[in-house]
N, C-alpha and C positions, 0 to 999 in steps of 0.2 A: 237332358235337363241338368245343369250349375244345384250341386248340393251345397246348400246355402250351411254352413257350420253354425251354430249358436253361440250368440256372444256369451262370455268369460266374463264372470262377477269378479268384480277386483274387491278384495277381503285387503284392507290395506293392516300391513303388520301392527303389532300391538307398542303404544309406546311408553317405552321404560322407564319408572322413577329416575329422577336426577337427585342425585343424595350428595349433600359438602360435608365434610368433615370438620367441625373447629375443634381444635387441638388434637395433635397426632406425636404425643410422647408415647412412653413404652406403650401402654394399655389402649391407647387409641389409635395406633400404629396396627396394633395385635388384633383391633376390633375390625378395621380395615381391611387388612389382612383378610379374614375370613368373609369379611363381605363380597370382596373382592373374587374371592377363590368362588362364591356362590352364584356368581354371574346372574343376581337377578335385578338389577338395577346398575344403572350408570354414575358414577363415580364425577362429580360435575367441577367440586372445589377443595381444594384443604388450605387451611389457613391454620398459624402458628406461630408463636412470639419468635422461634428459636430456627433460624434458615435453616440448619443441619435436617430439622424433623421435617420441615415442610420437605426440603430435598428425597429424603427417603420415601417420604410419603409420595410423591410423584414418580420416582419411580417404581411405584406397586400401579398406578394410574395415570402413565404418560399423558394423556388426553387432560385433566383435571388441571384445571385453570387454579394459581398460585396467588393465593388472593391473603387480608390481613387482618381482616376482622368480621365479623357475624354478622352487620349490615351488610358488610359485602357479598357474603355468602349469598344472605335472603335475596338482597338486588339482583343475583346473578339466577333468580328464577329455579332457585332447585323447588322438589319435590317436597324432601326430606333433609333434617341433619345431624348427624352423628355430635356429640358435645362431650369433650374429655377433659374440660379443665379443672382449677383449681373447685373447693364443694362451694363456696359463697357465691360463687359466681351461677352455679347451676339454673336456678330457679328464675333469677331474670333474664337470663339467655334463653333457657324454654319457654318463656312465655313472650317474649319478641318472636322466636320465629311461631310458637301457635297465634298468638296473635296473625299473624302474617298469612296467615293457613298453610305452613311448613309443619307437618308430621317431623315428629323428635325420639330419638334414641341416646339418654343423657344415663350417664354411667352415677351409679349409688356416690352421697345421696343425691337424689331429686334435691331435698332442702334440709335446710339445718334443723327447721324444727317444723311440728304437724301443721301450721297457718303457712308455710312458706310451702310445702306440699300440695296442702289443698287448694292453694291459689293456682300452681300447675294446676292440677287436675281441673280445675275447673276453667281453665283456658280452653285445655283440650277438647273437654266436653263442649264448649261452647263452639269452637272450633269445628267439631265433628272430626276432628285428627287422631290418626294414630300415635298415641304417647306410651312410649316401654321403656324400662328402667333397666341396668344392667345388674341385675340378680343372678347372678351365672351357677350359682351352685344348684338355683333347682334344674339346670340344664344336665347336669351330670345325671351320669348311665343311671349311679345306683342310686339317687335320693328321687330319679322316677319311678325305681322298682320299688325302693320304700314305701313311696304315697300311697301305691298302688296297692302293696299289701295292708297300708291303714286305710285305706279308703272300703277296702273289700271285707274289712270287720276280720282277716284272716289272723290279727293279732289281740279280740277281743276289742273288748274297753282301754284303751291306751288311758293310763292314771300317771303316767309317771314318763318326763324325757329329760332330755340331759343335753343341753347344745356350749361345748366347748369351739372356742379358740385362738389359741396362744399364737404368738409370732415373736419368733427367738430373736428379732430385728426390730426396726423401729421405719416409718415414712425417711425419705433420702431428701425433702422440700420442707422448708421451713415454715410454707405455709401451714403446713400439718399440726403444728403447735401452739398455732395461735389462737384463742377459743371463738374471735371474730369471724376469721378467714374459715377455720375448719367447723366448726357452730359441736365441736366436742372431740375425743380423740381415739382412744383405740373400738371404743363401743360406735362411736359414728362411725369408723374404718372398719372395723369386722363385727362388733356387735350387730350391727344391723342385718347383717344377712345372718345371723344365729333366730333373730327375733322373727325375719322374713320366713325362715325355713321351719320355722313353728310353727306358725298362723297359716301358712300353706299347705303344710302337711297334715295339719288338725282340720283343714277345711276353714281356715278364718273363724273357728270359736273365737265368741267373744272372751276377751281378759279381764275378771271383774278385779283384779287387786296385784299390786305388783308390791311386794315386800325384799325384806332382806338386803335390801339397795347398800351398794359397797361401792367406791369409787379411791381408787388410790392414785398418787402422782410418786415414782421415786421414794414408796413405799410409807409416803405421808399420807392420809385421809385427805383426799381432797378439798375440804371443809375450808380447810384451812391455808391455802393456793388457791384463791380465784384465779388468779393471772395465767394458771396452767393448764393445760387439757390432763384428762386420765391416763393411764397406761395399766391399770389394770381396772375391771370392772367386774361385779357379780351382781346379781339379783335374782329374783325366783318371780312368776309369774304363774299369776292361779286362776285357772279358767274358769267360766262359770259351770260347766259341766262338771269340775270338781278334777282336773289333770292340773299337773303341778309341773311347770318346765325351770327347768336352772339353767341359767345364761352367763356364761362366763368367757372373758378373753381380752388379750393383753396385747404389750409389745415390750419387748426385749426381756420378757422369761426364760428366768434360768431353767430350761425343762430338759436338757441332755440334747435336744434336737433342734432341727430349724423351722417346727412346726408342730404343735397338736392341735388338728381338725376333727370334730365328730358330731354328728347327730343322732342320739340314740333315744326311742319310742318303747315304751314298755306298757305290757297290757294286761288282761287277762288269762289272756290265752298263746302269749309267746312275745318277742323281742324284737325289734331290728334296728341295723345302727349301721351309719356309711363311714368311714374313719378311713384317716390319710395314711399310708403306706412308708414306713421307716423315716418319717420325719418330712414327707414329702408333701409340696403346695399341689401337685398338680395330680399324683396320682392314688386314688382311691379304689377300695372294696367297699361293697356293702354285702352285711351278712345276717341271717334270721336265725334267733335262738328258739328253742326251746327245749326250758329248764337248762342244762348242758351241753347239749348238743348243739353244732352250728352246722349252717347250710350258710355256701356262698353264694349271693345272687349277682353280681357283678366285679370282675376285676379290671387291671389295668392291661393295655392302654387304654384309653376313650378322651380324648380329644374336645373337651367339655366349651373350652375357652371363650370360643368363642360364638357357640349355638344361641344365646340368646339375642345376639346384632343381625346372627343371616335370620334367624325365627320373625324379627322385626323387617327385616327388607324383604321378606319374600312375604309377607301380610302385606308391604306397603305397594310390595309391584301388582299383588293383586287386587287393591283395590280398597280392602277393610279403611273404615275410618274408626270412631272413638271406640276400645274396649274398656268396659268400665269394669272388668277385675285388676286395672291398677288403682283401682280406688283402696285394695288392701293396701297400698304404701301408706294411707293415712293411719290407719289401724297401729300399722307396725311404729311411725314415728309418736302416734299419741303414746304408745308406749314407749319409747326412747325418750320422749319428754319428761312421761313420768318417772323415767331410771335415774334421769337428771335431777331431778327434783324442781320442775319449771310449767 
């Protein structure tokens, strides 16, 4: 008797997000880059005002069709899109492709100010899309070891943080100065991830009062330069739980380096604080006091850069649609609104 074999299920493979890229300068190049190296999604389009970037950009993804603008992108059926342009642009570029039902990874800010945020986010939601924003610092080694230590009460009551940072330079685009195009200047540019990594690490307390508000341009009070964006900015923000955070950061400070980066949490029961390494953008420690003593909990190298684009494409290959803890981007810009005074 003919042994009859049994038919073979055919399991047909799984298929991969198609993700386009609009704009692919330094930082959307670098975001690429690492989605790319993460092989969890396919690589569909880049589009670019500047031939040279699109060029570079293809070849990281020969296959990726060279297209020229965002409708094109969406036409060409992606999944998902990466967004690194200028910040005015941000928020109506996200909401064309959520509108579309294209999931988006648009690099800080979402929008210039907290109605131009919440209108994303409620695309997305409405959408059911995956929306992430480019917050890259709370990807770093040591400000997860941080959280974790304030999360776990290992540092008491946290009454007291300190979120610096200088940038001994200035934006290399013109756009960056203009208060239309950029909707504010070194505090929209780095302040906001000072304010991001507050509200994160405190668990999104609420902010009941923001004082102390300072804004300089070229060493003048702002007040008196509408026409300018900031370059140096401070304020203090007081929770309602009674923690008190001080927010400061600039560009082109005369500080001896080409950088002061820090997040520092102080509590009851001990310290800790991530801070950049001899003037450096990229590489950080993070260390836990108490009283005088330190312990290290993370050094360099750690390769931060670009974990928050593969964190977003490897949610988006599997499947996740809206998460609504980027609803803290609203949190963080009402208060950026209110540093502005708007």
């Amino acid at each position: 008797m003919t042994q009859i074999e049994p038919a073979l299920s055919f399991v047909p493979a799984p298929v991969r997000p198609r993700v386009g890229f609009l704009g692919v300068g330094w930082i959307g190049l670098n975001r690429m880059n690492a989605i790319v190296a993460a092989d969890a999604v396919d690589v569909a389009a880049v589009a670019d005002p500047v031939p040279q970037m699109a060029t570079e950009a293809k070849a990281l993804a020969p296959e990726a069709e060279a297209l020229s603008t965002l409708d094109e992108i969406l036409d060409s059926g992606v999944d998902g899109v990466v967004i690194a342009t200028p910040s005015a642009l941000h928020a109506e570029q996200s909401i064309r492709a959520l509108d579309r039902g294209v999931a988006v990874f648009c690099q800080k800010p979402l929008g210039r100010t907290e109605r131009e945020v919440t209108r994303v986010i409620e695309a997305a939601r409405a959408a059911d899309r995956l929306l992430a924003v480019d917050m890259s610092y709370r990807f770093t080694e040591g400000m997860c070891r941080l959280r974790d230590l304030v999360h776990s009460g290992a540092l008491g009551r946290i009454y007291a943080a300190d979120l610096v940072f200088h940038n001994a330079y200035g934006p290399d685009k013109p756009w960056f100065y203009d208060p239309e195009s950029a909707g504010g200047g070194c505090l929209m540019d780095l302040g906001v991830h000072l304010v991001d990594l507050a509200l994160w690490t405190l668990d999104r307390e609420s902010v009941a009062h923001v004082s102390g508000t300072k804004l300089f341009s070229g060493g003048e009070l702002l007040a008196a330069r509408p026409d300018r964006v900031e370059d140096y900015a401070v304020a203090t923000l007081e929770f309602a739980s009674g923690t008190v955070a001080r927010v400061a950061c600039s560009w082109r400070l005369q500080a001896g380096c080409d950088a002061v980066i820090c997040a520092g949490f102080y509590g009851t029961e001990g310290g800790a604080a991530l801070r950049n390494v001899n003037g450096s953008f990229y590489d950080f420690v993070a260390e836990r006091y108490r009283g005088t003593a330190q312990e290290t909990l993370a050094t360099p190298p750690d390769a931060w850069g670009g974990r928050a684009a593969v964190d977003w494409a490897t949610r988006l290959a599997a499947g996740e649609g809206y998460d609504p803890a980027v609803e803290q981007l609203i949190d963080v810009h009402r208060i950026v609104d209110q540093i502005y005074g708007r």
